[in-house]
N, CA, C and O atoms as a printed pandas DataFrame, in Angstrom:
     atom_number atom_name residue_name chain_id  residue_number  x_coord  y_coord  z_coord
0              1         N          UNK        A               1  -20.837  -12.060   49.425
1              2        CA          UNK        A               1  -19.493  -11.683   49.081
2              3         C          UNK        A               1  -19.355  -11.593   47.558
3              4         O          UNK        A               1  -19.610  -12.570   46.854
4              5         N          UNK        A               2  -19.020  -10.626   47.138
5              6        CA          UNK        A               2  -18.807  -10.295   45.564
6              7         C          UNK        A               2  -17.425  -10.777   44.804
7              8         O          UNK        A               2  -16.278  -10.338   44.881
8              9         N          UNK        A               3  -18.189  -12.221   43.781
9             10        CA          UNK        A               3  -17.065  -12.499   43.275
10            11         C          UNK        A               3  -16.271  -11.827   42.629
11            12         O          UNK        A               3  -16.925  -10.969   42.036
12            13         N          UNK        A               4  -14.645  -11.687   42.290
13            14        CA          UNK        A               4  -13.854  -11.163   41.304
14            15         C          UNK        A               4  -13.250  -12.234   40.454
15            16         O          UNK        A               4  -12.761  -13.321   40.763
16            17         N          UNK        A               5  -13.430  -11.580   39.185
17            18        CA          UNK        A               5  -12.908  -12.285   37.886
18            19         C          UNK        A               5  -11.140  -12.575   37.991
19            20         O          UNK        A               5  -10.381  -11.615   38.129
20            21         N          UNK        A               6  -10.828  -13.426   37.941
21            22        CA          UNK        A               6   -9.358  -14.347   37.827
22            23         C          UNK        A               6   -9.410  -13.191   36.207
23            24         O          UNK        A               6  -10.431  -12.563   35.924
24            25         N          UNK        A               7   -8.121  -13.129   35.345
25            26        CA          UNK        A               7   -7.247  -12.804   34.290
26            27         C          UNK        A               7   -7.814  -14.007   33.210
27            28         O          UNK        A               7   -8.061  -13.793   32.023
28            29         N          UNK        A               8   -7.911  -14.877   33.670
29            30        CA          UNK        A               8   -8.335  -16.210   32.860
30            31         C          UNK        A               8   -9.452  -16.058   32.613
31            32         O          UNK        A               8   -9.902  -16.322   31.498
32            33         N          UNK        A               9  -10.160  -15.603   33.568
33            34        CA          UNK        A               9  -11.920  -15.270   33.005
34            35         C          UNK        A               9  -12.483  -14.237   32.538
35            36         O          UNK        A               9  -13.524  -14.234   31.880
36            37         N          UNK        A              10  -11.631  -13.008   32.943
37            38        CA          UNK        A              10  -11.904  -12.098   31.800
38            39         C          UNK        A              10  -10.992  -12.369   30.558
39            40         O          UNK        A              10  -11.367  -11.689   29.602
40            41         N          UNK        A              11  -10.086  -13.026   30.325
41            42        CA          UNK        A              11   -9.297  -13.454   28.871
42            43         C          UNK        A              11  -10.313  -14.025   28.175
43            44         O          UNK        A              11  -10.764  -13.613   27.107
44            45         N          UNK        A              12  -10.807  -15.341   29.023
45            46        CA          UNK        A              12  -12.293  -15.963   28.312
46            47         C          UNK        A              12  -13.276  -15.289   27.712
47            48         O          UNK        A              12  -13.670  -15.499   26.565
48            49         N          UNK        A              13  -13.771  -14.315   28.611
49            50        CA          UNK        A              13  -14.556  -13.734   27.888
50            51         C          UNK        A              13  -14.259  -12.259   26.524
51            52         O          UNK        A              13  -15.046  -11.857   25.668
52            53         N          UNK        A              14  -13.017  -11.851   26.795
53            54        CA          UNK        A              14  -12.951  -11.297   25.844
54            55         C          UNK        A              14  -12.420  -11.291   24.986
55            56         O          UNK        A              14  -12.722  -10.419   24.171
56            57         N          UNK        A              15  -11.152  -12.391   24.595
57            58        CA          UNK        A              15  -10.836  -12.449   23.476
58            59         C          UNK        A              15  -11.395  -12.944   22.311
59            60         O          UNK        A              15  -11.150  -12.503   21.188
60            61         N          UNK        A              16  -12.354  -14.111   22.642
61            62        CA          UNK        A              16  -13.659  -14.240   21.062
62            63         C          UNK        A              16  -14.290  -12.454   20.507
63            64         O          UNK        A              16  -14.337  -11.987   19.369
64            65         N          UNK        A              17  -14.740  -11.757   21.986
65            66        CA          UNK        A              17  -15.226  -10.536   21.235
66            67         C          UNK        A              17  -13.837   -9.457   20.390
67            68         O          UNK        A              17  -14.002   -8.720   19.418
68            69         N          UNK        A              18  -13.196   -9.578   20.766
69            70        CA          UNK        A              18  -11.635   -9.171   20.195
70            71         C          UNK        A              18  -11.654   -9.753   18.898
71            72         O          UNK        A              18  -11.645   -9.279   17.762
72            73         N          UNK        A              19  -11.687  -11.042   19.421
73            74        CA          UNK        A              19  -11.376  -12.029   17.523
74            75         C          UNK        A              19  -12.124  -11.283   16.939
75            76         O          UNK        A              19  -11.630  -10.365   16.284
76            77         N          UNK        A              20  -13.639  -11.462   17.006
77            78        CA          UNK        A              20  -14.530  -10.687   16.317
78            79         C          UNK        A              20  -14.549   -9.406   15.712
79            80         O          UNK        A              20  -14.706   -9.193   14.510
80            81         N          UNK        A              21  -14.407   -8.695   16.465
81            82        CA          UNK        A              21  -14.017   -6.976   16.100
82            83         C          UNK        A              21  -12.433   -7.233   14.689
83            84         O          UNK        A              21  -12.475   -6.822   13.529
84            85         N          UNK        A              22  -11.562   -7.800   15.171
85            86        CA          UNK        A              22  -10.403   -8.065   14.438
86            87         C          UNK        A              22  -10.991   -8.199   12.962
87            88         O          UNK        A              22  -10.886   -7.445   11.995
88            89         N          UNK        A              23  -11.657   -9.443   13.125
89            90        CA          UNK        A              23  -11.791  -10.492   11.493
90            91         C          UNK        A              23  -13.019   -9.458   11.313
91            92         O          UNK        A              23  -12.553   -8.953   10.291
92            93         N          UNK        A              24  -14.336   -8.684   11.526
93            94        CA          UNK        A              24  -14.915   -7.750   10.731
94            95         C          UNK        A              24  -14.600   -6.336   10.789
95            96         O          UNK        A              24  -14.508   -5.598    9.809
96            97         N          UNK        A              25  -14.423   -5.970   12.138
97            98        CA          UNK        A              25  -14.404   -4.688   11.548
98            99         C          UNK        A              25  -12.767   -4.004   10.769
99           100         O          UNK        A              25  -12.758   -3.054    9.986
100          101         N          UNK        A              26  -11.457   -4.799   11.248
101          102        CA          UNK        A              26  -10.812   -4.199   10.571
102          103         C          UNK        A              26  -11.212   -4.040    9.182
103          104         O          UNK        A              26  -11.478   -2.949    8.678
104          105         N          UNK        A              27  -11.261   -5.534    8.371
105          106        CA          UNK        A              27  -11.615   -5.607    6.563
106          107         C          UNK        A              27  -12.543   -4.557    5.986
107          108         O          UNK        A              27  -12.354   -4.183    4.828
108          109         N          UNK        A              28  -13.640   -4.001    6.790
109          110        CA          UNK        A              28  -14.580   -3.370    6.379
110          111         C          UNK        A              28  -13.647   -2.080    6.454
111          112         O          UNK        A              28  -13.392   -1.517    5.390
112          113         N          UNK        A              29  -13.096   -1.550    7.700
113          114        CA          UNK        A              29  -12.290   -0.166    8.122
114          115         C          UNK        A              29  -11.368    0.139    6.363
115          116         O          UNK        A              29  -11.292    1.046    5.534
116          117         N          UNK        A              30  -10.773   -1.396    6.576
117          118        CA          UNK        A              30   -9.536   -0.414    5.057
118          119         C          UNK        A              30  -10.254   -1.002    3.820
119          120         O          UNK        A              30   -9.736   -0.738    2.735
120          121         N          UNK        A              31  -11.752   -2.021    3.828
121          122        CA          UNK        A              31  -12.251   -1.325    2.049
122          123         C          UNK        A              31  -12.747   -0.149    1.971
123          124         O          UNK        A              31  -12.898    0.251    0.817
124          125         N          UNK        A              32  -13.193    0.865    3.170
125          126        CA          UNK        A              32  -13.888    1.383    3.334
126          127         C          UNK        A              32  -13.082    2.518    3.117
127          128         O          UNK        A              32  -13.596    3.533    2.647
128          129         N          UNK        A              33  -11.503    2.465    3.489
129          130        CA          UNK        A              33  -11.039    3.825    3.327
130          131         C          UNK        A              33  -10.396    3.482    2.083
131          132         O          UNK        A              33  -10.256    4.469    1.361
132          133         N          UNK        A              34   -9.832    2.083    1.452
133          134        CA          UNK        A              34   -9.888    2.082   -0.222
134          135         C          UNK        A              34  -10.758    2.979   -0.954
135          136         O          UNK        A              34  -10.478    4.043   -1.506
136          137         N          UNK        A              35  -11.818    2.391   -0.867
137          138        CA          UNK        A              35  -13.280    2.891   -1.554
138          139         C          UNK        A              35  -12.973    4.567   -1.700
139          140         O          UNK        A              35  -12.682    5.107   -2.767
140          141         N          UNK        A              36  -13.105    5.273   -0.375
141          142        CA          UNK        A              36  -12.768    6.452   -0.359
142          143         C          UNK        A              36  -11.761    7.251   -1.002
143          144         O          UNK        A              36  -11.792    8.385   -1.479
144          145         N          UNK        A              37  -10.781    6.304   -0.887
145          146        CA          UNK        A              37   -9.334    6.973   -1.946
146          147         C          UNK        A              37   -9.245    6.707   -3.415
147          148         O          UNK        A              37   -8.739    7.531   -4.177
148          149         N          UNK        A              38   -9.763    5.493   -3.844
149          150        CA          UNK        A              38   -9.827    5.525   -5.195
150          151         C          UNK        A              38  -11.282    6.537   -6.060
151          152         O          UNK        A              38  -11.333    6.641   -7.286
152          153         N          UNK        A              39  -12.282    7.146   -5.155
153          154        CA          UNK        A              39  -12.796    8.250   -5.572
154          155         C          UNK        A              39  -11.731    9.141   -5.738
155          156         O          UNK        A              39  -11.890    9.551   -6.888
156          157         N          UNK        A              40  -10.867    9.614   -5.333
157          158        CA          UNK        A              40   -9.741   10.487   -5.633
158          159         C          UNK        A              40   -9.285   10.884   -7.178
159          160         O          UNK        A              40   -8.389   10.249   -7.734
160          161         N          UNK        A              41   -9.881   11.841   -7.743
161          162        CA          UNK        A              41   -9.869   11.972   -9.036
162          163         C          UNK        A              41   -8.465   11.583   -9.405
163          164         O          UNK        A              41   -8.502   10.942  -10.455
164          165         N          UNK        A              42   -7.474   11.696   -9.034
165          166        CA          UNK        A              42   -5.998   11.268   -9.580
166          167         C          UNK        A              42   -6.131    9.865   -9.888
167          168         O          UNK        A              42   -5.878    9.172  -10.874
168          169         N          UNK        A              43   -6.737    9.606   -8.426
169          170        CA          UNK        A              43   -6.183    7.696   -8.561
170          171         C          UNK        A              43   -7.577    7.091   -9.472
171          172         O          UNK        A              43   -7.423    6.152  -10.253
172          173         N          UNK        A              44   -8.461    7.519   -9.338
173          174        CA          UNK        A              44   -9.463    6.967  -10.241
174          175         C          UNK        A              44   -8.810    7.119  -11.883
175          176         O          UNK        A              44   -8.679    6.136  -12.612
176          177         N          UNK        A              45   -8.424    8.570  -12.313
177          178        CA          UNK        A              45   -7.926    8.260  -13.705
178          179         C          UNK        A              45   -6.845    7.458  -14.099
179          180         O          UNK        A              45   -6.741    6.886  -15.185
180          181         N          UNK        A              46   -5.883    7.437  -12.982
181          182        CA          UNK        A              46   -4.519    6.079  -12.909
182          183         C          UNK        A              46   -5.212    5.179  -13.723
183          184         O          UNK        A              46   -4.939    4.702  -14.824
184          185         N          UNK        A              47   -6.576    4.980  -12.640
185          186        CA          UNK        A              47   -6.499    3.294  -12.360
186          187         C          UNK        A              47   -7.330    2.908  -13.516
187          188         O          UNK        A              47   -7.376    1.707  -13.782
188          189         N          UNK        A              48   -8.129    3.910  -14.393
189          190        CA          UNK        A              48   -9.077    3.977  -16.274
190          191         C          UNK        A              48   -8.166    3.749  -16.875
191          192         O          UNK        A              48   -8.382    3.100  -17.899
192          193         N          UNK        A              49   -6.717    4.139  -16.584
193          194        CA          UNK        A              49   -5.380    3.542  -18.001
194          195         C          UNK        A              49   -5.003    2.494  -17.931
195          196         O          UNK        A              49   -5.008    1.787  -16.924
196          197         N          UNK        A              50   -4.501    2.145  -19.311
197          198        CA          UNK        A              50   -3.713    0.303  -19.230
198          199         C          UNK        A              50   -2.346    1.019  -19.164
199          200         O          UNK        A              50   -2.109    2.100  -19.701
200          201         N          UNK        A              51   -1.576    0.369  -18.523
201          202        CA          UNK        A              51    0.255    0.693  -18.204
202          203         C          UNK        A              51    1.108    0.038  -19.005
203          204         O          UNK        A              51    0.874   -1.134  -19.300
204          205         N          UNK        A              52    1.756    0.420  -19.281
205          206        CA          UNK        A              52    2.744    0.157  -20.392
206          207         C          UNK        A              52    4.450   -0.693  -19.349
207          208         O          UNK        A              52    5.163    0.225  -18.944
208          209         N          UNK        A              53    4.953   -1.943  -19.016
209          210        CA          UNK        A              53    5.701   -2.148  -17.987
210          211         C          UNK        A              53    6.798   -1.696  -18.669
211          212         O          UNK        A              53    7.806   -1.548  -17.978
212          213         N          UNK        A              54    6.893   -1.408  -19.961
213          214        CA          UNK        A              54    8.350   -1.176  -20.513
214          215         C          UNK        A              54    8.867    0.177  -20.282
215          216         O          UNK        A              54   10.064    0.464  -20.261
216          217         N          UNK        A              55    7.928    0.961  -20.118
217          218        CA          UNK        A              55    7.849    2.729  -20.102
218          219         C          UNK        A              55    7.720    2.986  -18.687
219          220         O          UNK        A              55    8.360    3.916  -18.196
220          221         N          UNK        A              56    6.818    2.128  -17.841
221          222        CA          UNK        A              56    7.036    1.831  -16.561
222          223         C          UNK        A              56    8.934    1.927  -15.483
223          224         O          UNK        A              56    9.385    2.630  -14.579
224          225         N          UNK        A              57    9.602    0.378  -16.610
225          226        CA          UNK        A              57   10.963    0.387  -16.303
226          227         C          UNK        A              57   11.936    1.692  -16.138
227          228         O          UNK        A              57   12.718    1.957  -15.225
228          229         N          UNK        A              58   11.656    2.344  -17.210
229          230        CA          UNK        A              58   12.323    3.598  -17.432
230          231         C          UNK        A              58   11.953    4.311  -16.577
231          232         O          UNK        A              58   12.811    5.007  -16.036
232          233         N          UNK        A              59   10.413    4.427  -16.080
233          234        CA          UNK        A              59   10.431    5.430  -15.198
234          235         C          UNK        A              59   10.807    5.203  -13.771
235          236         O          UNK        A              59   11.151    6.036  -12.933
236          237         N          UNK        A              60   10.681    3.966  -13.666
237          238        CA          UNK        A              60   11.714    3.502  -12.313
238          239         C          UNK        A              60   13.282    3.658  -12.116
239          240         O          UNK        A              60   13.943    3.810  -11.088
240          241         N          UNK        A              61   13.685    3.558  -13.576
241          242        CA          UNK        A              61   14.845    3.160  -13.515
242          243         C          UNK        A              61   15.648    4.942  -13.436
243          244         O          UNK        A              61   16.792    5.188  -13.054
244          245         N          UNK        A              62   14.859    5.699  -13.809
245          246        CA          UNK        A              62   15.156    7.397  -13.662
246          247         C          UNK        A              62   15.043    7.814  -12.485
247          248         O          UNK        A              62   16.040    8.177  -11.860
248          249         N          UNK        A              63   13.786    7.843  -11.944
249          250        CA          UNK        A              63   13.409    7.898  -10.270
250          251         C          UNK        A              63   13.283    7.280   -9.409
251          252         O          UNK        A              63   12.949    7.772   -8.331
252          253         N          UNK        A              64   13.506    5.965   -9.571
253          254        CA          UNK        A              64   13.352    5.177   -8.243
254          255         C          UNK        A              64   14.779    3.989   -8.208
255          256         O          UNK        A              64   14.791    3.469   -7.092
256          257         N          UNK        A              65   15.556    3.623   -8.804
257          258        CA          UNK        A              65   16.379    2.869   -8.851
258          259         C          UNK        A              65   17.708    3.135   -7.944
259          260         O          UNK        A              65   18.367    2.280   -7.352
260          261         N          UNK        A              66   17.937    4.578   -7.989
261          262        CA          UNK        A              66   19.126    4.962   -7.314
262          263         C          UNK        A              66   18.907    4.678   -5.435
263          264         O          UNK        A              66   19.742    4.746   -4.533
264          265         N          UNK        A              67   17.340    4.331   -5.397
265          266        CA          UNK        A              67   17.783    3.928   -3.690
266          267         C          UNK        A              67   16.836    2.485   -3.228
267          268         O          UNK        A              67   16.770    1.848   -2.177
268          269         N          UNK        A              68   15.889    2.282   -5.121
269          270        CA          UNK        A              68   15.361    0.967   -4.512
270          271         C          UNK        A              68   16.439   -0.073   -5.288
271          272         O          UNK        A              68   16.333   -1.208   -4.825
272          273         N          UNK        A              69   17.460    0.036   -6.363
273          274        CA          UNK        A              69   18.304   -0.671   -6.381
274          275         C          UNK        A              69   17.854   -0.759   -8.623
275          276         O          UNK        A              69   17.166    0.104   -9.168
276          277         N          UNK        A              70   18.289   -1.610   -9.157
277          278        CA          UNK        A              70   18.008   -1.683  -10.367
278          279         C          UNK        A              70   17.096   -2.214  -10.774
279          280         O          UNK        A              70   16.468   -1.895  -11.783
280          281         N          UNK        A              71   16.792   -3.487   -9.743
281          282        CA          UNK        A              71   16.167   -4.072  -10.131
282          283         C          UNK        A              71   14.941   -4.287   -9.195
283          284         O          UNK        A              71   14.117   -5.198   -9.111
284          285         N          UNK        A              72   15.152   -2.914   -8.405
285          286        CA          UNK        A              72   14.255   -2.955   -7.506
286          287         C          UNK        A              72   13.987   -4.188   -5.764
287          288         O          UNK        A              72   13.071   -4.649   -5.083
288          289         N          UNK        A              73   15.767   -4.177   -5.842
289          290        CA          UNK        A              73   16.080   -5.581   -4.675
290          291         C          UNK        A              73   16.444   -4.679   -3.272
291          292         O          UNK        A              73   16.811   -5.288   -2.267
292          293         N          UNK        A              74   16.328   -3.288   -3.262
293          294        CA          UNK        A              74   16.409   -2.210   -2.308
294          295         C          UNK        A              74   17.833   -1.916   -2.478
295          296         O          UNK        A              74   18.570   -2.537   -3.244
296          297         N          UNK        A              75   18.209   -0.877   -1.679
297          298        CA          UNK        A              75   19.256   -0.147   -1.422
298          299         C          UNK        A              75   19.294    0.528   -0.061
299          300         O          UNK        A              75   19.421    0.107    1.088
300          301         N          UNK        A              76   19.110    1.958   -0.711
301          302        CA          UNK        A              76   18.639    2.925    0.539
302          303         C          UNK        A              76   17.406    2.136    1.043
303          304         O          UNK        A              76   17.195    1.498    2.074
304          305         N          UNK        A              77   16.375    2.521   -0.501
305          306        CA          UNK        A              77   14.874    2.536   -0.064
306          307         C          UNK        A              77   14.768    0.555   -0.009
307          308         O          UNK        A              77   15.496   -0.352   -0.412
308          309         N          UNK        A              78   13.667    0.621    0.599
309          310        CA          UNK        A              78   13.542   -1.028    0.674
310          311         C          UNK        A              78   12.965   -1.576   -0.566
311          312         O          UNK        A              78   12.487   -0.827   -1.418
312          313         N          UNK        A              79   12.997   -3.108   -0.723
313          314        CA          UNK        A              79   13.298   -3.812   -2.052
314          315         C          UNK        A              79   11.503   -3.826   -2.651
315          316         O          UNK        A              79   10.624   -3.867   -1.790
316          317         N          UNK        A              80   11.233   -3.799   -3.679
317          318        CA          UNK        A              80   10.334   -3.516   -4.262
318          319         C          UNK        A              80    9.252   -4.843   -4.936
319          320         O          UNK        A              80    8.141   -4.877   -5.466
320          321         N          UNK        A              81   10.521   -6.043   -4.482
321          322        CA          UNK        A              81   10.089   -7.455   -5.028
322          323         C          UNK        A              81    8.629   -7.728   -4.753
323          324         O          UNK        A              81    8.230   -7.486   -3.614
324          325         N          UNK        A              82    7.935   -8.115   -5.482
325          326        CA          UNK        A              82    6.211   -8.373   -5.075
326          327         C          UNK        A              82    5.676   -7.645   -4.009
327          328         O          UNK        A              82    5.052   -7.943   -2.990
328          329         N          UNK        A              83    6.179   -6.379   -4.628
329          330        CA          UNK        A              83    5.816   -4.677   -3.478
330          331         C          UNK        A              83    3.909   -5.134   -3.984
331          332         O          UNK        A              83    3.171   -5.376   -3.030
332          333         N          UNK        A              84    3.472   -5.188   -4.992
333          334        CA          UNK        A              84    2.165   -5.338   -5.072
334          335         C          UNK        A              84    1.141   -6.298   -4.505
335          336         O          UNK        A              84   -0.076   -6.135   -4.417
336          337         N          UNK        A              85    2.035   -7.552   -4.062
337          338        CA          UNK        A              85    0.999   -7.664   -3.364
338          339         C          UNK        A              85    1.099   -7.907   -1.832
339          340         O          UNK        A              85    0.819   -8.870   -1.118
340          341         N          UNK        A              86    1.658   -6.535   -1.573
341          342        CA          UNK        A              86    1.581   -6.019   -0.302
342          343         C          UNK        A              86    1.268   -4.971    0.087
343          344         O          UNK        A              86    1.100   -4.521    1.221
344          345         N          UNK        A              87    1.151   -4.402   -1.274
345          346        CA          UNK        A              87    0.272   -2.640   -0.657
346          347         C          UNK        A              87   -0.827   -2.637   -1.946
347          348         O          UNK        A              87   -0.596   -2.981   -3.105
348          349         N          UNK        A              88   -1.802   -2.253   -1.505
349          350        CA          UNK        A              88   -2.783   -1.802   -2.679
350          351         C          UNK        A              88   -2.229   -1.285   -3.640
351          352         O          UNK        A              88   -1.027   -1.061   -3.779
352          353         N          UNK        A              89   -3.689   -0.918   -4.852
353          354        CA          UNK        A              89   -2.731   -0.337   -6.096
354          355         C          UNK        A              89   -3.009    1.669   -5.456
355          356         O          UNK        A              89   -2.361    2.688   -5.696
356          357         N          UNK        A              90   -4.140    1.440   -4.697
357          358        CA          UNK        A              90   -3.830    2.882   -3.850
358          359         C          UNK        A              90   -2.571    3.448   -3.307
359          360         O          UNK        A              90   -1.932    4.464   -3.580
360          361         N          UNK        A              91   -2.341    2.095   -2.112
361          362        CA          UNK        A              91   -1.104    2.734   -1.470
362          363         C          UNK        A              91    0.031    2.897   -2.259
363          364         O          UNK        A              91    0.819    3.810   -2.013
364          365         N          UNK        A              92    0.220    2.065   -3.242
365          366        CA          UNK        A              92    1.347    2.353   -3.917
366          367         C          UNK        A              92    1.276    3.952   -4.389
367          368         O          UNK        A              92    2.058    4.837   -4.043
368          369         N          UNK        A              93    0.341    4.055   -5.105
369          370        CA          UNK        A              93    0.164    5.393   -5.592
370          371         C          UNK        A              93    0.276    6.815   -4.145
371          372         O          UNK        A              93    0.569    8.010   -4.188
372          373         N          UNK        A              94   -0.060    6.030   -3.205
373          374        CA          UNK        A              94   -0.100    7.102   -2.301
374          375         C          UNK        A              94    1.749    7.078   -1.418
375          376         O          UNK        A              94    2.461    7.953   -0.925
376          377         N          UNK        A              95    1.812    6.350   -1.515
377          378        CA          UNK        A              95    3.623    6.144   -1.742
378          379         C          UNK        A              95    4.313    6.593   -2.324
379          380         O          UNK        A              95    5.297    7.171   -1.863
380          381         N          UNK        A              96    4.006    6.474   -3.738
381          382        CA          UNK        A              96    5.035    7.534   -4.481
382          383         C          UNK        A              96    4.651    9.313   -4.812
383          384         O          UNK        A              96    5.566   10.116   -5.001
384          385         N          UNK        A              97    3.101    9.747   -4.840
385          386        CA          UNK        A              97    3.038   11.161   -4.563
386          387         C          UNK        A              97    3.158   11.618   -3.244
387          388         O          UNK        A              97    3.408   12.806   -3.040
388          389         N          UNK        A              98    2.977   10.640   -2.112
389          390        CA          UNK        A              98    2.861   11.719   -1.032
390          391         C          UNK        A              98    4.119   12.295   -0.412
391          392         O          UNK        A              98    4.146   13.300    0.298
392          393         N          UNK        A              99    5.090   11.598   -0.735
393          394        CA          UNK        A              99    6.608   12.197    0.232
394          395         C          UNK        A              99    6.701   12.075    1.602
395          396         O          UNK        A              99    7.649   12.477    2.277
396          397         N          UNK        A             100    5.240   11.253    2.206
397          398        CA          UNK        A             100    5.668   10.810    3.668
398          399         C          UNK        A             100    6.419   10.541    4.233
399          400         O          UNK        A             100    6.629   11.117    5.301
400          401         N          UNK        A             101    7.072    9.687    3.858
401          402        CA          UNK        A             101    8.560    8.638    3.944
402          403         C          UNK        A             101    9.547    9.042    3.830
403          404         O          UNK        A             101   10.337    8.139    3.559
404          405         N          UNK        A             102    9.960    9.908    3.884
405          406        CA          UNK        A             102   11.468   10.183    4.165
406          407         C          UNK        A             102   12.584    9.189    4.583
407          408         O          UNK        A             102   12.781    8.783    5.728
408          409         N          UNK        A             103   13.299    8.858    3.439
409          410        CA          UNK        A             103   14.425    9.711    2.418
410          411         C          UNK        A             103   13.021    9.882    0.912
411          412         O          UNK        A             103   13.037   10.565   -0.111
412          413         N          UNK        A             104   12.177    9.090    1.366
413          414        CA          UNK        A             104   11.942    9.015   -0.141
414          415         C          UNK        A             104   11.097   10.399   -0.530
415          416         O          UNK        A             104   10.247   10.909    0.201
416          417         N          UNK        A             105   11.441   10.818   -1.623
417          418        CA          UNK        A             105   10.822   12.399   -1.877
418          419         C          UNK        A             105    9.538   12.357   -2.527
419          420         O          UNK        A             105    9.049   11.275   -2.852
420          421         N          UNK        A             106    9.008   13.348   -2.722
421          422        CA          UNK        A             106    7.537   13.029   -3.301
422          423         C          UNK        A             106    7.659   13.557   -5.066
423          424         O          UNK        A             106    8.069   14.615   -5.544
424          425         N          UNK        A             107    7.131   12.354   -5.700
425          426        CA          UNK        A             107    7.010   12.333   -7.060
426          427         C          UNK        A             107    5.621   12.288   -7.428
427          428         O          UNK        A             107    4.714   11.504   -7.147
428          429         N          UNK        A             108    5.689   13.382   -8.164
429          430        CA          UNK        A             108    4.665   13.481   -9.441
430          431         C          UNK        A             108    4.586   12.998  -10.512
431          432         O          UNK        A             108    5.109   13.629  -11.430
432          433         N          UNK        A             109    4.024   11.917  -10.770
433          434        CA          UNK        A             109    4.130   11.491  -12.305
434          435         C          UNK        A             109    2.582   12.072  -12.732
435          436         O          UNK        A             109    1.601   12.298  -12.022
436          437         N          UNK        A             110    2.769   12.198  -14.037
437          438        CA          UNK        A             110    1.531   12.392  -14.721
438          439         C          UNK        A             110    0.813   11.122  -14.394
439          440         O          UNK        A             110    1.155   10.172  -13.690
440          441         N          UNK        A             111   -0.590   11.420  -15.291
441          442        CA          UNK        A             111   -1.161   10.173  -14.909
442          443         C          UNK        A             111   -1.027    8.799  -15.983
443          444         O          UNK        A             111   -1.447    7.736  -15.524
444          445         N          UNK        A             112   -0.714    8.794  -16.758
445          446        CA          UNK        A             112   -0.063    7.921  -17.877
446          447         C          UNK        A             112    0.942    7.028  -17.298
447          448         O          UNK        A             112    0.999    5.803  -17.196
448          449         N          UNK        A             113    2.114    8.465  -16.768
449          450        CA          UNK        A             113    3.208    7.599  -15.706
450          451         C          UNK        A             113    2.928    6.724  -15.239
451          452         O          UNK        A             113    2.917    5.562  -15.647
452          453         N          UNK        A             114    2.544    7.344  -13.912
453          454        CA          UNK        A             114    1.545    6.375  -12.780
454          455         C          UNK        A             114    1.484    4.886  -13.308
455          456         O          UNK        A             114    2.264    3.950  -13.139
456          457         N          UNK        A             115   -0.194    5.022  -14.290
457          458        CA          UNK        A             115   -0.185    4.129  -14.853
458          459         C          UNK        A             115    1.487    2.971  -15.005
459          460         O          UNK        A             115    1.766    2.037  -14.253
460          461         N          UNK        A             116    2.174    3.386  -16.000
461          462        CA          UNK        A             116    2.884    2.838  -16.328
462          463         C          UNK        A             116    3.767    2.008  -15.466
463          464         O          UNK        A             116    3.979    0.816  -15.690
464          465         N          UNK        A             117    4.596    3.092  -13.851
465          466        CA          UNK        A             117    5.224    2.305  -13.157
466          467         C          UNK        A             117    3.780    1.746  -12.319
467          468         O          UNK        A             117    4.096    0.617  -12.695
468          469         N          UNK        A             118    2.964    1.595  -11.819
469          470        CA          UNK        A             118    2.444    0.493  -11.386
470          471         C          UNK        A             118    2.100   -0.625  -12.572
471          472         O          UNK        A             118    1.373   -1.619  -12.549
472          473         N          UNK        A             119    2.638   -0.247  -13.252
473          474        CA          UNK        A             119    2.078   -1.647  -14.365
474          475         C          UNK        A             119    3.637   -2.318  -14.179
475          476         O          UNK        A             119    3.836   -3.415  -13.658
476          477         N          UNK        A             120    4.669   -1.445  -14.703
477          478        CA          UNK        A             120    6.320   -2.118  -13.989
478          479         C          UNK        A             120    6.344   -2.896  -12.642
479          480         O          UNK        A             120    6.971   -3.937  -12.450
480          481         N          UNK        A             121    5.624   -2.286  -11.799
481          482        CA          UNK        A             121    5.684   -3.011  -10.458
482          483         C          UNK        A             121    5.247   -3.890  -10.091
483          484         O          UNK        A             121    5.733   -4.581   -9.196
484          485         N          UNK        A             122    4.123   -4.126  -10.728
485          486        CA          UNK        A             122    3.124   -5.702  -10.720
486          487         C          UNK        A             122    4.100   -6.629  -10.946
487          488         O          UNK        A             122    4.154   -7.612  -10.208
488          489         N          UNK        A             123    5.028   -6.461  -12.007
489          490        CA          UNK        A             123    5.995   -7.642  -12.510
490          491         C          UNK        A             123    6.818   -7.944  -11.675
491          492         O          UNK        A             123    6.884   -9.170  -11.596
492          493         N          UNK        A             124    7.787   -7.222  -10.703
493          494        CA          UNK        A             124    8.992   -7.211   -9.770
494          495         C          UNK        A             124    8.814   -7.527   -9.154
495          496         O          UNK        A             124    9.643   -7.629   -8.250
């Protein structure tokens, strides 16, 4: 007579291989597509400049303040407080050129800009 597995015994057996897959292969999946995006000639020259947070402010405070708030505590757009260390210095960058996000529109800063508001944003 052919045993069948109870829910409990296939849970047993597969959630360690689950854990596993989780704790390596995600970490490897997003350095791996980091890696890939900061080859991105834009974000690679961003990321060769030092940022200026004062020139940074201004440029937040022109384009991004009216929906993340003044001080960057949200509004429309959501609050910006220790936005860094919750998205890479990629995603950020891929946040503010791509225009995915709707309401939020897609901005071009030069690359100096760039620089600059991610150097503003580290601080907030």
């Amino acid at each position: 007579m052919d045993k069948q597995l109870t829910k409990t015994e296939i849970a047993v057996h597969w959630i360690p291989l689950l854990a596993l897959v989780i704790i390596i292969v995600v970490p490897i999946t997003i350095f791996t597509v980091d890696m890939v995006n900061i080859s991105d000639p834009y974000v690679k020259n961003v990321l060769s400049l030092v940022g200026d947070p004062e020139r940074g402010e201004a440029i937040f405070r022109t384009n991004c303040a009216g929906c993340h708030g003044w001080q960057g505590n949200g509004l429309v757009g959501p609050s910006l407080k220790d936005v860094s260390k919750r998205k890479s210095t990629y995603g950020l960058i891929h946040q503010v050129i791509s225009g995915e996000t709707p309401p939020m529109p897609k901005f071009q800063p030069g690359l100096q800009e760039m620089a600059d508001l991610l150097s503003y944003l580290e601080g907030i």
